[in-house]
C-alpha positions in Angstrom: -18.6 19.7 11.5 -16.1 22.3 10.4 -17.8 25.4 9.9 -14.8 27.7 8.8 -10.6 27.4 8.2 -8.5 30.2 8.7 -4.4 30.3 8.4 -1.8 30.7 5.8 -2.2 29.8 2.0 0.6 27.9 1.4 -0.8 26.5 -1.9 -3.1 28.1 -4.5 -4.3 25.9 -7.6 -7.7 27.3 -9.6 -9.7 24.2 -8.4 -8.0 23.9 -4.6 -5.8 26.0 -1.5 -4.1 24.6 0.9 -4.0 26.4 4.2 -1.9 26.1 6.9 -3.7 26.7 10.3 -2.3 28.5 13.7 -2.1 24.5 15.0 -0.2 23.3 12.0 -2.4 22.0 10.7 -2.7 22.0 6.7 -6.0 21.8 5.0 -6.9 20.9 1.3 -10.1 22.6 0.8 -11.9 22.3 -2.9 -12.9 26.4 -4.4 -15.1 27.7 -6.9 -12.8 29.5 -9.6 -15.0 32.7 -8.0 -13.4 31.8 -4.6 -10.0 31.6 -6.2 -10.0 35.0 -7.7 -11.3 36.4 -4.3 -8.2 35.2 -2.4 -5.7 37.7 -3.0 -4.5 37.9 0.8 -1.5 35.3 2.4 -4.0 34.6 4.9 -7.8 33.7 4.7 -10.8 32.7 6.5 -12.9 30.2 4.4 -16.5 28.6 5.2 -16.2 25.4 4.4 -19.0 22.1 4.0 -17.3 19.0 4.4 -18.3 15.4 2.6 -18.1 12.5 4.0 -17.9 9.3 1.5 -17.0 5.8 1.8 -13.3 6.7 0.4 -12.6 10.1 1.4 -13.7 13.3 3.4 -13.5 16.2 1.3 -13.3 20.1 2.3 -15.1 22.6 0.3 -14.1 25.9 0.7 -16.1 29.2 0.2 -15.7 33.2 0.5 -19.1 34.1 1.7 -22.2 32.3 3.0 -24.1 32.8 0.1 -21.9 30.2 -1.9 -21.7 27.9 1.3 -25.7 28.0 1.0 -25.8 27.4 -2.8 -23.2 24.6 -2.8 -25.4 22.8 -0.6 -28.5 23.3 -2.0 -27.4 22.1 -5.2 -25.8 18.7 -3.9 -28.9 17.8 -2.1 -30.3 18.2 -6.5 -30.7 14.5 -7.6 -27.8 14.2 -9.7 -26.3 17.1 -8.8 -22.6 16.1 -7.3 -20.0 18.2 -5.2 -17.8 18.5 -8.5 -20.9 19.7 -10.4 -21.9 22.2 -8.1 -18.9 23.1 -7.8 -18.5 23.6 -11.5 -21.9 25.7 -11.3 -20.0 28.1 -8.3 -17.2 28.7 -11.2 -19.6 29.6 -13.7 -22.1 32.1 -11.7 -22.2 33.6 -9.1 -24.9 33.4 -6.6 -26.7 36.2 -7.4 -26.5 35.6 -10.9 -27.9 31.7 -10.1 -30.5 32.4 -8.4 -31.2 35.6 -11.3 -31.3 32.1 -13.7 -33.6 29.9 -11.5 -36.1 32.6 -11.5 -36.4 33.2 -15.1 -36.4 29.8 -15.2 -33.2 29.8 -17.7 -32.2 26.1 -18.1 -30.2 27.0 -21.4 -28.0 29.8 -19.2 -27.8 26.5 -16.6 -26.3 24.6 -19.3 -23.0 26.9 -19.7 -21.8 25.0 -16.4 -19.6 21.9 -17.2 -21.2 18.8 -16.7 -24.9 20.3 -16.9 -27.0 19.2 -19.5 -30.7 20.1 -20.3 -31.6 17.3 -17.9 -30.1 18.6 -15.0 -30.5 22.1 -15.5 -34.5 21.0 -15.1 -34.0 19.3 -12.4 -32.1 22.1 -10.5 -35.1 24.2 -11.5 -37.6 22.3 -10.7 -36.4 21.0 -7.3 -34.8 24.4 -6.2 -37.5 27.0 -6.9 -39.2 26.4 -4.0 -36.4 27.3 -2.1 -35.6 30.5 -4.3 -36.0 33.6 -1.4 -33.5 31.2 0.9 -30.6 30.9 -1.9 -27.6 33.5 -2.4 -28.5 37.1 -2.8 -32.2 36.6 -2.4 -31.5 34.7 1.4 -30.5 38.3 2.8 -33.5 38.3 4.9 -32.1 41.8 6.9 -32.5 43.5 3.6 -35.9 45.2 2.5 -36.2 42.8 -0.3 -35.4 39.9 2.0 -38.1 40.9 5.0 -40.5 41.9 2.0 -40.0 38.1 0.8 -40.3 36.4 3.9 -43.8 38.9 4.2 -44.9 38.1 0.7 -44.5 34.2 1.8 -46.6 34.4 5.1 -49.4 35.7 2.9 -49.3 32.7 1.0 -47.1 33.3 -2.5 -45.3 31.2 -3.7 -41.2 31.8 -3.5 -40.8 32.0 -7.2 -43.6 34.6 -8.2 -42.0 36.4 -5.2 -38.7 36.8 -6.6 -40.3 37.2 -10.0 -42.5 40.0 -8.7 -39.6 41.6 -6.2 -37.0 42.1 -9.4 -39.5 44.5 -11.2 -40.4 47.2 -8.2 -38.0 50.0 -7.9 -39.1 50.7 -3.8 -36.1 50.7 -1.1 -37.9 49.8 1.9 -39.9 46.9 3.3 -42.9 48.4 3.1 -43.2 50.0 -0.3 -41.8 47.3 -1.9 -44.9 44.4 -0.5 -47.1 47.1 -1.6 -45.8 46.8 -4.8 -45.1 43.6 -5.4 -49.1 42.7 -3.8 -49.9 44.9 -6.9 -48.2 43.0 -9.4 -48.8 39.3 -7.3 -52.8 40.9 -7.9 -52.6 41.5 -11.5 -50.8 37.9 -12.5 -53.9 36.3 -10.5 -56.9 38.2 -12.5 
């Protein structure tokens, strides 16, 4: 597996760089239209996930682990493609993603080309479960991330986690289960 590239861009399309390694080696990985308006250096280190199919092995390139994660969440979605997901990294960002999978916003979903209501509830419906792991809520060394993983020993379920984690205002681990156990309380009565 290739885990990251780093080297010279020596080509920079919106969908796809090219980078020239220390070895001389060039690489074609595939970006996000995020990732392309976070290269702004001659040189860059990208994660990358690489495909393998019958016809062709394919680099995906990403600025931060929180898309790497995303991108291959979504592809393991039934029907969800590299090219789609990748079309869903240009439109949102992770945090806002996973901000749309817990309101459960298929409709928002739907502004990515080549996701229609369909898929938009199937990404919902097979990704929730796996909602504290995905983009900005997989931080587990944050307060919010350790209060998740807390939350989820006790027996919650990721998505009323993450429902009940966006409304308390506490900064550390321990205020912020408190609160959340309050609000986790009230939807159960």
């Amino acid at each position: 597996m290739i885990a990251a590239i780093e080297g010279e861009i020596i080509a920079k399309e919106p969908n796809y760089c090219d980078i020239l390694t220390a070895s001389g080696v060039a690489y074609r990985l595939y970006i996000s239209l995020n990732a392309y308006a976070a290269i702004d250096k001659p040189r860059i280190r990208l994660l990358t996930s690489l495909i393998i199919r019958e016809d062709a092995q394919i680099l995906y390139g990403f600025i931060d682990e929180a898309e790497r994660e995303l991108f291959e969440a979504l592809i393991k979605v039934s029907g969800v493609g590299p090219k789609s997901a990748m079309a869903i990294l240009s439109t949102f960002t992770p945090k806002q993603f996973t901000e749309a999978l817990a309101n459960r916003d298929d409709k928002l979903l739907t502004r990515a080309p080549g996701v229609g209501k369909k898929s938009a509830g199937l990404i919902i419906v097979q990704l929730s479960g796996s909602l504290g792991k995905i983009g900005a809520g997989g931080d587990q060394n944050s307060a919010s991330g350790k209060a998740s993983l807390a939350l989820e020993s006790l027996g919650f379920r990721p998505l009323e986690i993450a429902r009940a984690l966006a409304k308390c205002s506490s900064n550390d681990t321990a205020s912020l289960v408190k609160e959340a156990l309050k609000l986790l309380k009230s939807t159960d009565s």
